[in-house]
C-alpha positions as CSV (number, residue, x, y, z in Angstrom):
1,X,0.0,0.0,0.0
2,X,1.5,3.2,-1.1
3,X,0.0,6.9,-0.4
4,X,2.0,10.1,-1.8
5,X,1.1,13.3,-2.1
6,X,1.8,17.1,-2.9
7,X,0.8,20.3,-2.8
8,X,0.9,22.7,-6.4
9,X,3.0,25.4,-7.1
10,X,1.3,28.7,-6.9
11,X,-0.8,29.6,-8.0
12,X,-1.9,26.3,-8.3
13,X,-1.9,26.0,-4.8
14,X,-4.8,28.8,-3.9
15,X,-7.4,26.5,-5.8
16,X,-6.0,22.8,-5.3
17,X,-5.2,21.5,-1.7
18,X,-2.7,18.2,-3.0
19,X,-2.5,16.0,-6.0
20,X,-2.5,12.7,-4.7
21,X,-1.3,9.1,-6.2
22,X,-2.6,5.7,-3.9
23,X,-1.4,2.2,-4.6
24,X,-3.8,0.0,-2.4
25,X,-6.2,-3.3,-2.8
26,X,-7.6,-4.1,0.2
27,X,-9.3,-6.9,0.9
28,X,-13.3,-5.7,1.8
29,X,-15.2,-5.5,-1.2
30,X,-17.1,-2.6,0.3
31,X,-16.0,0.8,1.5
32,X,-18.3,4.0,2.9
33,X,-17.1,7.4,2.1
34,X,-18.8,9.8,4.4
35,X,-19.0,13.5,3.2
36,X,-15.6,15.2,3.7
37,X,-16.3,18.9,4.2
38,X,-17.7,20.6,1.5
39,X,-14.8,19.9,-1.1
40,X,-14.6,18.3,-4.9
41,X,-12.5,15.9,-6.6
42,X,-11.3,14.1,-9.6
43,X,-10.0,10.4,-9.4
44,X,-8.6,8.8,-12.5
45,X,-8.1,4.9,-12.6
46,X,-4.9,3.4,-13.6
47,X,-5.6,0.1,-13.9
48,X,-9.0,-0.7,-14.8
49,X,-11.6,1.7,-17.1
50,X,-14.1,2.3,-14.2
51,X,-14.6,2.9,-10.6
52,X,-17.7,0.8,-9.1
53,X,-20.2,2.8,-7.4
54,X,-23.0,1.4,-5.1
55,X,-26.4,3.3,-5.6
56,X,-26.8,5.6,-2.6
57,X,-30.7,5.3,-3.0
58,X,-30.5,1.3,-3.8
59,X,-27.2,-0.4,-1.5
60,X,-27.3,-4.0,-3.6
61,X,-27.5,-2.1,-7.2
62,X,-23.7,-1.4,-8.3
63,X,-23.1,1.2,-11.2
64,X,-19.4,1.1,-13.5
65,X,-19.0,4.7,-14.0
66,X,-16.0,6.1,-16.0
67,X,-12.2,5.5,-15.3
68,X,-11.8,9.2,-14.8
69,X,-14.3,10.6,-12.7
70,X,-15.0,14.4,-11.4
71,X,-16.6,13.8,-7.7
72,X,-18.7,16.8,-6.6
73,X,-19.4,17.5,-3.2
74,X,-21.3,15.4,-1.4
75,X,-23.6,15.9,1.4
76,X,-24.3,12.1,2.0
77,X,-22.3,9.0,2.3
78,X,-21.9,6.5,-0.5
79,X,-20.6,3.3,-1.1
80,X,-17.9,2.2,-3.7
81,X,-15.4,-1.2,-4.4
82,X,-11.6,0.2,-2.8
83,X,-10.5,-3.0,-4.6
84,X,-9.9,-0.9,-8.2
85,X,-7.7,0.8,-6.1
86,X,-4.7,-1.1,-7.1
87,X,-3.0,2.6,-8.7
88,X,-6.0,5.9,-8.6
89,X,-4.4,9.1,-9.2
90,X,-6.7,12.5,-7.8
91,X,-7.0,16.1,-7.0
92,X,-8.6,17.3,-4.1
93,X,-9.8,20.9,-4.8
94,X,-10.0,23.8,-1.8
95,X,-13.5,24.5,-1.3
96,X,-14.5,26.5,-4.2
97,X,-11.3,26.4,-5.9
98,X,-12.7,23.6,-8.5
99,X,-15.0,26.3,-10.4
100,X,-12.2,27.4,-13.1
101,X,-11.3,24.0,-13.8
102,X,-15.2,22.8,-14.4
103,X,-16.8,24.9,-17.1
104,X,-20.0,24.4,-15.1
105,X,-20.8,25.1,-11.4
106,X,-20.1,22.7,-8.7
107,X,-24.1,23.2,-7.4
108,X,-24.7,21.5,-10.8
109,X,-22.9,18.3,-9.8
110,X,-23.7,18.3,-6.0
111,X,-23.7,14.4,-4.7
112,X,-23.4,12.9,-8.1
113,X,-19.7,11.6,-10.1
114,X,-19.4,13.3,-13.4
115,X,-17.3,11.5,-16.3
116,X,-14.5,14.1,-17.0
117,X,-14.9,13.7,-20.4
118,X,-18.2,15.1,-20.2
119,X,-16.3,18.5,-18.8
120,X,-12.9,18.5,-20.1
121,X,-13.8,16.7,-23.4
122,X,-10.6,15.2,-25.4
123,X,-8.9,17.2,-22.7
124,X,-9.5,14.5,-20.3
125,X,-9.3,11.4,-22.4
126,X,-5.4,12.8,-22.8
127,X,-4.6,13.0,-20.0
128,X,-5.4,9.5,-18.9
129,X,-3.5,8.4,-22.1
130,X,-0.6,10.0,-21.3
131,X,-1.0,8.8,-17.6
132,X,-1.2,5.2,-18.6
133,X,2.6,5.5,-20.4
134,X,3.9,5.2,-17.3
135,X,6.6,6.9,-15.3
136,X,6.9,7.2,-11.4
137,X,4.2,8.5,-9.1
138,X,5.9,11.3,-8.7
139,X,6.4,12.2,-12.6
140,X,2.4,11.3,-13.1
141,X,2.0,14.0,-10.3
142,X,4.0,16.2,-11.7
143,X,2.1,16.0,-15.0
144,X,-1.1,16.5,-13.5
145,X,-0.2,19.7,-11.9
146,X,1.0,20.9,-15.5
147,X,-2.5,20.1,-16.9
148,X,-3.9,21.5,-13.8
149,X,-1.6,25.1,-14.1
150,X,-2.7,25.3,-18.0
151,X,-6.2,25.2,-18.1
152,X,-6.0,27.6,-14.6
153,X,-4.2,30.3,-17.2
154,X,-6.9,29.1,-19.9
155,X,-9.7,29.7,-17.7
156,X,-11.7,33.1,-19.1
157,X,-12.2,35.5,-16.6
158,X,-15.4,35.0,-16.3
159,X,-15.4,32.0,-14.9
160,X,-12.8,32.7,-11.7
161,X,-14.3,32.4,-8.1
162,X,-15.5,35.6,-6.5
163,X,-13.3,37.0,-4.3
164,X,-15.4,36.7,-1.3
165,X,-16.1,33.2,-1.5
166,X,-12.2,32.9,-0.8
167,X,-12.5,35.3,2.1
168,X,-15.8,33.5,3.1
169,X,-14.8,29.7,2.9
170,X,-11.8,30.4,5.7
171,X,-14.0,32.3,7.9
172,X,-17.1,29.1,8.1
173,X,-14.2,26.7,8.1
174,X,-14.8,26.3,11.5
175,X,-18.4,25.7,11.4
176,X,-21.4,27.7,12.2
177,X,-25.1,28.6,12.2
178,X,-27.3,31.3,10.4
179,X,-26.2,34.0,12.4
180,X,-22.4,33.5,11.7
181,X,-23.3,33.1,7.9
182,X,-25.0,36.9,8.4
183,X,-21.9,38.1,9.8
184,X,-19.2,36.7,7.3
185,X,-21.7,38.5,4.5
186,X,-21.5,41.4,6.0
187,X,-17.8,41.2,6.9
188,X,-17.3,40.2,2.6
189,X,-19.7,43.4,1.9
190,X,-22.1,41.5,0.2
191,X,-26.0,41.2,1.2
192,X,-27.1,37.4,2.5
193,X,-28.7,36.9,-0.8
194,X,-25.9,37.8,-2.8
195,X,-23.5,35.9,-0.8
196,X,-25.7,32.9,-0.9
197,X,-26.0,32.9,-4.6
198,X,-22.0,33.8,-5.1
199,X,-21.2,31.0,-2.7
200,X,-23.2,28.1,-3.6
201,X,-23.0,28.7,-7.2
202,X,-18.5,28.6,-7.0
203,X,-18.8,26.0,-3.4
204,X,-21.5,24.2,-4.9
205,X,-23.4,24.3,-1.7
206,X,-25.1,26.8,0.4
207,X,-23.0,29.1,3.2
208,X,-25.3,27.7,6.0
209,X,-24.9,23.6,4.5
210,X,-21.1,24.3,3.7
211,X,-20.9,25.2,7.5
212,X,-22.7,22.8,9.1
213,X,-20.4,19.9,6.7
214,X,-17.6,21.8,8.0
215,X,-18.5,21.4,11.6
216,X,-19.5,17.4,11.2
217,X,-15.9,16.7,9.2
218,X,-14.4,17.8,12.5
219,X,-16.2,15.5,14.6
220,X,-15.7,12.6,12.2
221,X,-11.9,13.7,12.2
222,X,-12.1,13.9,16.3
223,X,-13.7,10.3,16.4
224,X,-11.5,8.6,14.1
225,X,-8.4,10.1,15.6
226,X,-9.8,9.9,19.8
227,X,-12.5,7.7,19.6
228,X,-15.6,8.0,21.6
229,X,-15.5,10.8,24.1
230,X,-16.4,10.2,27.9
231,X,-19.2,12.5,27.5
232,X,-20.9,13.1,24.2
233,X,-23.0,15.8,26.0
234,X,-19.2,18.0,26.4
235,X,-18.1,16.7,23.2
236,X,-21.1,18.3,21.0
237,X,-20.9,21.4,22.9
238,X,-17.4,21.4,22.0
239,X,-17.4,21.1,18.7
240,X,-20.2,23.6,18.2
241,X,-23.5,22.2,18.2
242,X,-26.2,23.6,20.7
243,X,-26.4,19.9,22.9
244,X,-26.4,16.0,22.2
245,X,-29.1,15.9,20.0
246,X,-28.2,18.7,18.0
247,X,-25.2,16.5,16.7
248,X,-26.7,13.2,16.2
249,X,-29.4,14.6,14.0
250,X,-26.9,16.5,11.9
251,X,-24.3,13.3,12.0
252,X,-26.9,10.9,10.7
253,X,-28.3,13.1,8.5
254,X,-25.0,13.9,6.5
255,X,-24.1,10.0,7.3
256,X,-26.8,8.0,7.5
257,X,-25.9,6.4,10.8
258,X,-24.8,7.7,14.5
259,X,-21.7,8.4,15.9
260,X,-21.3,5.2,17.6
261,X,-22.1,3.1,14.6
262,X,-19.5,5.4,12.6
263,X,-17.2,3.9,15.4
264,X,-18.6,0.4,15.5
265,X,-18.2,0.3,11.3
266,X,-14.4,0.4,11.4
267,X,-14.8,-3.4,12.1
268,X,-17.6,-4.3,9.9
269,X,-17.3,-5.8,6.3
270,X,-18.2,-2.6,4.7
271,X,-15.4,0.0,5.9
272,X,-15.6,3.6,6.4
273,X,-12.8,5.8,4.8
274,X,-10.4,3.6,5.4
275,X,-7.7,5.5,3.0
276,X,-8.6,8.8,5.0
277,X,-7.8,6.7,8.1
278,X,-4.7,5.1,6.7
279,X,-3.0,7.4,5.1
280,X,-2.2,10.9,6.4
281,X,-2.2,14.1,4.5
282,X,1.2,15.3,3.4
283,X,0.5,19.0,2.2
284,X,3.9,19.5,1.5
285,X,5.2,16.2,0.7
286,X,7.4,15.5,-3.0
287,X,7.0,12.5,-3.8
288,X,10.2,11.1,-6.2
């Protein structure tokens, strides 16, 4: 099992977190990836022409989609086969940095996988070809950031994020309710209306949803790295929510199950994020 990854030149780097190459095939057929905080992706398989993708609305119906896929941003879990893992190259997008690269707006792929040949036409069939000549992880990295850096200079103007969603991202990061969704509007100079529309249509979700994602991908981070907390009472206060009940309506809302289960599932058959587990983030790693 083999996990690299890097973070782009600027200014590459304002709009993509890390470019990322995985070599893993574990054993479980079955793997649940929970929402991750509000951000967007692109995966491209390696290996085999498709990723397998359980029906979110229908658990024993399996769809092949594409072997290059754009992932928007999800606001449910779903289930997929980690076993075409065996080589995946990605990009994980910041929050609202994905719009330039699209051609579209993220609210128009919001829990759904998009072939990338559907956005980046030829574009995208290329640059799986030239991925599957070969090379070292790191020189497949390193060519995906130069795709990445052209079609950033490429993109018209028109489509570039708003400045305030920038600004507006790093302030919710944290979480929030309403009333701190108010203030970071006023604080970008923009009315709530305006901000909402600017927002959701470069995030691809709303200010208050983007929060409130925000605010559950910390608990699922606390969990995973802490495990269950003495007192779940404390522990929801803590991480923003009003009490206990507060947090296990939002938890099983975004993931369809509680926060113990989330803790139970690392056991089961079907896994939960186990390459998020497994592998830690290496912002500034260069991978050879």
């Amino acid at each position: 099992m083999e996990y690299l990854g890097r973070t782009p030149a600027p200014p590459l780097d304002q709009f993509v977190e890390r470019i990322w190459y995985c070599s893993d095939a574990p054993a479980h057929a079955r793997e649940t990836v929970l929402p991750s905080g509000g951000s967007l992706g692109l995966a491209i398989n390696l290996v085999e022409e498709e990723f397998q993708i359980y029906d979110p609305d229908n658990p024993g119906s399996v769809r092949a989609h594409a072997g290059a896929l754009v992932c928007g941003t999800y606001t449910r879990s779903y289930v997929y086969d980690p076993r075409q893992r065996a080589a995946v190259i990605g990009v994980h997008f910041r929050p609202g940095g994905a719009f330039p690269f699209l051609g579209i707006s993220p609210a128009e792929i919001t829990d759904t996988h998009v072939p990338l040949d559907d956005l980046w036409g030829s574009g995208g069939r290329n640059l799986r070809e030239q991925l599957l000549e070969g090379g070292s992880p790191g020189e497949r990295l390193r060519l995906v950031e130069a795709v990445l850096m052209r079609r950033l200079r490429r993109a018209p103007q028109t489509r570039q994020t708003h400045p305030a969603v920038t600004v507006a991202v790093d302030a919710l990061r944290e979480g929030g309710n309403g009333a701190r969704v108010a203030a970071v509007a006023a604080a970008v100079g923009l009315s709530r209306r305006r901000f909402a529309e600017v927002f959701e249509r470069d995030v691809g979700l709303t200010p208050k949803l983007y929060a409130r994602l925000q605010r559950f991908h910390h608990v699922k981070q606390q969990l995973a790295t802490l495990g269950g907390p003495r007192s779940w009472a404390t522990f929801a206060v803590e991480c923003g929510y009003f009490d206990q009940s507060h947090l296990l309506r939002d938890f099983v809302e975004f993931s369809g199950m509680s926060p113990t289960n989330y803790l139970l599932g690392q056991a089961n058959e079907t896994r939960l994020d186990h390459v998020v587990h497994a592998y830690p983030r290496t912002p500034g790693a260069s991978p050879a």
